[in-house]
N, C-alpha and C positions, 0 to 999 in steps of 0.2 A: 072623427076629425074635430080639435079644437076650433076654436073661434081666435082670432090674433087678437090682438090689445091694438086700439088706434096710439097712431106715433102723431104726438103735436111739435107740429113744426112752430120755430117762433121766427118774428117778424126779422128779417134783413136790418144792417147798422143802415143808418142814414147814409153811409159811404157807398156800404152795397149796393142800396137802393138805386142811387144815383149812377153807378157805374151800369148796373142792372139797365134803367132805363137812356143812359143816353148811349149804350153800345144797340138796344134795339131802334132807337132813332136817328142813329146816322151811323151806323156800322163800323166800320174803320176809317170814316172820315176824319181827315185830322182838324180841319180848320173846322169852325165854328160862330157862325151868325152872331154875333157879341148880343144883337139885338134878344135876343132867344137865350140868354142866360140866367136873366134874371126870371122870365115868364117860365122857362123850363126846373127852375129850384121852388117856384111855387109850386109846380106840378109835378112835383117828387116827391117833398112835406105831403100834398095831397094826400099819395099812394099809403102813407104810415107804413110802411116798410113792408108792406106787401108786398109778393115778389109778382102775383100773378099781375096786382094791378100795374106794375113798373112795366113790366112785359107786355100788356094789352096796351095802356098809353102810350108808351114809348113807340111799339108796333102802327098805332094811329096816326103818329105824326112822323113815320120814316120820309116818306116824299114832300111833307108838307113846310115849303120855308116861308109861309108869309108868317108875320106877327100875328095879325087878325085871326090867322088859324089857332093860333099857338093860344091865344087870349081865350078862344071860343073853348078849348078843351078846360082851362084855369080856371074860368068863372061856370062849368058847366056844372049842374048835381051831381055828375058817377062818382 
């Protein structure tokens, strides 16, 4: 039995990215905290088009609507 060849995946467009994390931070909500749009496009830029990290962040801030939350994931090291 062979061995496979690794498959590299490349990074998500900045659209994807974005779609990627704001459908796991609020689901099919349609309306949208205005406050939380500008702190949520920092924290998408973050990810670099990573899908796992759009998906983990995004994932961390589902329940979360204060700013303060939103700020503390923006300026954190992940």
């Amino acid at each position: 039995m062979g061995a496979l060849q690794p498959y590299d995946l490349s990074n998500l467009s900045p659209e994807d990215c974005w779609f990627l994390f704001m459908r796991r931070a609020f689901g099919h909500q349609e309306e949208i905290n205005p406050d939380l749009e500008a702190i949520e496009k920092e924290i998408v830029k973050k990810c670099g088009g990573v899908p796992l990290a759009a998906k983990t962040l995004g994932g961390l801030l589902r329940f979360k609507r204060e700013e303060r939350e939103w700020e503390n994931v923006r300026d954190s090291e992940i």
